[in-house]
C-alpha positions, 0 to 999 in steps of 0.5 A: 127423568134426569135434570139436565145442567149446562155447564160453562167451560170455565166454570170451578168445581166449587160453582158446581158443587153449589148449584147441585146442593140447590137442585131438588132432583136426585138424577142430574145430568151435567152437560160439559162442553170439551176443553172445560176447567172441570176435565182439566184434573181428576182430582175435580171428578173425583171430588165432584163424584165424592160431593154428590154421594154425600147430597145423595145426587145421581150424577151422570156426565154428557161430554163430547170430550173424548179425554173427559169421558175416559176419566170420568168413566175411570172414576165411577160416572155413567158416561154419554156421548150426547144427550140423544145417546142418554135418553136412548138409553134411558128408554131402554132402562124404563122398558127393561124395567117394565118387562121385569115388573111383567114378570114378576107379576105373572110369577106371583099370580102363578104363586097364588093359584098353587096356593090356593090349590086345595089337596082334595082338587081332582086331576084337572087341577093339578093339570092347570098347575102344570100347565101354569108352571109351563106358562112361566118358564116358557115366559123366562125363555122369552125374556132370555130371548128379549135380552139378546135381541135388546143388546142386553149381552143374554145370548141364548144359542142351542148347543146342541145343534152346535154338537150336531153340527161337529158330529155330522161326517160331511163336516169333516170331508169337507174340512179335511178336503179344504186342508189338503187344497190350501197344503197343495196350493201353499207348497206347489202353487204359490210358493214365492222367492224374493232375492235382495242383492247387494251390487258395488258400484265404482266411480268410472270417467267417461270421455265426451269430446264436442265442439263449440261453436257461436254460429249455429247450434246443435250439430252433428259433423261425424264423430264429434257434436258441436253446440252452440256457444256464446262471447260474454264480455264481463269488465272488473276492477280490482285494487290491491294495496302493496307494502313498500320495500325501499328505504331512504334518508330523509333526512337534511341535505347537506350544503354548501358554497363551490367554486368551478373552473372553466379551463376550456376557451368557451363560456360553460353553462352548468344547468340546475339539478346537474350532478356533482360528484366528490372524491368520495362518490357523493352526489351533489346538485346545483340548485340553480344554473350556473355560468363560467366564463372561458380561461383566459391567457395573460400577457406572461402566456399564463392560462387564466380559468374562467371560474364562478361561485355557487351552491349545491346540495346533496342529491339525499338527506344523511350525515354521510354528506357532510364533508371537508372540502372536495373536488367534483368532476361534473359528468354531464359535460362529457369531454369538457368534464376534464376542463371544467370541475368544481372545488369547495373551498369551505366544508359542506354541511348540516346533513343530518339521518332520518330513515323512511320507506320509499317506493322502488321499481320494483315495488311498482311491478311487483304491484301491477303483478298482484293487480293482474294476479287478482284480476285472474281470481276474479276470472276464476270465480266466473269459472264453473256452472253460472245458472244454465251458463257454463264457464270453462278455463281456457275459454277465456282471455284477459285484457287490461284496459287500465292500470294505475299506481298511487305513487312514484318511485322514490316517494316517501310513502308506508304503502301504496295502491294499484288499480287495475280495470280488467276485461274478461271474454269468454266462450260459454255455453248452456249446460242444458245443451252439453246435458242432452249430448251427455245423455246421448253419448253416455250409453256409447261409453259405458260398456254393455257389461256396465249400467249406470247409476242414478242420473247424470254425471258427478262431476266433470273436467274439460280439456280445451284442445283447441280455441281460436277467439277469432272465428270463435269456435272451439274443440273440448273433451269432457271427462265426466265422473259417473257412477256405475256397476255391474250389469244384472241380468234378472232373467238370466239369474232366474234361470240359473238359480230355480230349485237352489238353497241359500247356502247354494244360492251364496255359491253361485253368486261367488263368482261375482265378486261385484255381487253379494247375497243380502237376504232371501225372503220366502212365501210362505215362509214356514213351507219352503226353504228353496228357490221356487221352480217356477221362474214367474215366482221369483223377484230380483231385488237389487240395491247398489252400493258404493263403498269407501274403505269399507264404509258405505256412501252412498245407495241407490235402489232399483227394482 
């Protein structure tokens, strides 16, 4: 029996080859768990078979590894799965070997009893002989036989009775009847057509015109559905930042001393910051009120003008305000401008030129209208399909609660803020109510030559033809993209193309220019070449196309 060795799954092939020098027994069998170093090359099996000719070992490999027993089997190993598969057969070794050791004892003995027969025995002896020779091939029979029933591959079969069977007429009636009945039911029978059709579809708009409504919900008022509708009140604020576009001298103001006349009977009170205008049209102001007593007339009749000293300043900073003396009308006083005027006597200066950018008017406005242009944005993004919720332009309104500019015209300043805070109402409504009326209205507006492709629309564009914020209602028409073809009629093409050929089929088929031949499968295939007459034996399958300067988008099958 052999000795059986465990082997651990991380034990080398060196270890190995140690332990089996120091086992007596010339039959081992290694027991080699699966995942083990040993099965990780086969270089290790080969030097594990090499090594145990040369100490003269009787290795045999028991693994569940289902690569391990592949190579070790490739290398020369009696291989098993178990230990139980290798007693088995082990057993079956040792009962082998004594039915042969059985055998061969009974042709010796036979042996020696023609031996010993002595050439002057009578008939009777030479009777036991044969009847001894018997004896020994009906023995080989039986082990012949023995061998078939213990799986050891001796088939014994009479071959004669296999001439007998072919020779027997009744073989061939009924060979020759069964031939003709699978011919008839394979030609007449079951002869079976599969047509595969190649149908283009186009993208057509449909139009679905409803109501909305915030009162109640799905409503049918004749021609046209009304689903219910809700306000959504939605406040942003947004913030643009805008370049300014004036400039400015802010450079010194020019300065300096003038004197003005009253020539009108009454004291004349010139408030600070009223303008002076030279002869030059340059604007200066007075820093601080002035007061200038009323003329006066001498004992001689003369008119003597009150007058009075003071300062003014040029209304900007610049060079250009620098002047001689000037004489300056003093528009604010109207009618008495005339009467009252102003004379430097010395010249004006210290102005000097330094050029920045301002914000203008026009600037301001032109911030508020991005602010509002950007609020639309915001109004924009709500636009669509939010959730289950859908937004639809011309269902909405904006309304500016507060606005606000960082700066004043005139102000020195490279870019300035507006802030805007914006109020958004819409009229929304739920896609799932405008799904269950386009499902509803779809087969209305699809053409009975016509069926439709897939579910549900692609795409869809809304028309408001009329909103009235107040009694929150309004009417829309959807112009839904949807994808359709031409309309097959399978019984109908049953009908009309029994018994036909491909090239008569391809004929039929031409004058629908939406409708092309794919294939034609037929069953069995090297019987029938035609449409079956049967129409129960034929199958349409369609498969629909869509189709964009000759290269293909998109498909849908359909049985």
């Amino acid at each position: 029996m052999n000795k059986i060795i465990y082997l651990e799954p991380e034990e080398e092939i060196i270890g190995i080859i140690d332990r089996l020098k120091k086992i007596d027994e010339e039959k081992i069998a290694l027991v080699i768990p699966a995942g083990s170093l040993v099965f990780s090359s086969a270089v290790n099996l080969k030097l594990l078979k090499e090594e145990g000719g040369k100490i003269k070992k009787d290795i045999s490999i028991v693994t569940s590894d289902v690569a391990g027993r592949n190579i070790a089997n490739q290398i020369g190993f009696t291989v098993y799965e178990d230990l139980g598969e290798a007693r088995e057969t082990k057993e079956k070794d040792k009962k082998e070997q004594e039915r042969k050791e059985e055998r061969g004892g009974r042709e010796s003995k036979l042996e020696e009893k023609v031996n010993v027969v002595d050439e002057s025995d009578n008939y009777t002896n030479i009777e036991k002989l044969e009847k001894h020779k018997g004896e020994m091939e009906e023995g080989k029979e039986n082990t012949q036989k023995e061998g078939v029933l213990h799986g050891k591959g001796i088939v014994s079969k009479n071959k004669s009775s296999f001439s007998q069977f072919f020779s027997n007429p009744k073989f061939w009636i009924l060979g020759t009847i069964t031939i003709v009945i699978v011919l008839f039911l394979l030609i007449f029978i079951f002869p079976h057509a599969t047509i595969y059709l190649n149908v283009y579809a186009e993208e057509s708009e449909v139009d679905i015109p409803f109501g909305l409504s915030v009162e109640g919900g799905l409503v049918n008022t004749g021609e046209e559905k009304t689903i219910p509708a809700l306000w959504e009140i939605i406040e942003r604020e947004v913030a643009v930042e805008v370049k300014t576009t004036g400039e400015k001298n802010v450079g010194d103001k020019a300065k300096g001393a003038i004197t003005i006349y009253n020539r009108s009977g009454k004291v004349q009170i010139i408030p600070a910051g009223s303008e002076f205008v030279a002869q030059n049209n340059k604007v200066f102001v007075n820093p601080e009120d002035i007061s200038v007593s009323g003329a006066m007339v001498s004992d001689f009749g003369e008119l003597i003008p009150g007058k009075s000293s003071g300062m003014i300043e040029a209304l900007e900073g610049g060079s250009s305000y620098n002047m001689e003396s000037s004489r300056f009308s003093i528009p604010s006083l109207g009618s008495m401008s005339s009467l009252v005027y102003g004379i430097s006597e010395e010249s004006i200066s210290g102005g000097s030129d330094k050029q920045a950018k301002v914000i203008t008017a026009e600037d301001i406005e032109r911030g508020k209208e991005e602010a509002r242009d950007r609020a639309e944005e915001e109004l924009e993004n709500e636009f669509g399909v939010k959730g289950d919720k859908i937004f639809v332009r011309g269902l909405a309104k904006v309304n500016i609660l507060e606005e606000s500019v960082e700066g004043e015209e005139d102000e020195e300043k490279e870019e300035f803020e507006v802030k805007m805070k914006a109020q958004f109402s819409f009229l929304s409504f739920a896609r799932s109510s405008f799904d269950e009326l386009f499902n509803e209205s779809i087969n209305l507006q699809v053409s009975d030559q016509k069926t439709l492709i897939g579910e549900g629309y692609r795409s869809v564009k809304w028309d408001v033809s009329n909103f009235d914020e107040d009694e929150g209602r309004a009417d829309i028409v959807a112009r839904a993209i949807v994808l359709v073809a031409t309309k097959i009629n399978e019984d109908f093409l049953r009908s009309k193309v029994t018994n036909l050929d491909i090239a008569e089929l391809r004929s039929v088929l031409s004058d629908y220019p939406e409708v092309e031949l794919d294939r034609v499968r037929f069953f069995p295939p090297l019987f029938i070449s035609s449409i079956p007459s049967n129409e129960r034996n034929i199958d349409v399958e369609v498969r629909y196309i869509e189709q964009s300067l000759s290269i293909k988008e998109w498909e849908f099958s359909a049985g």
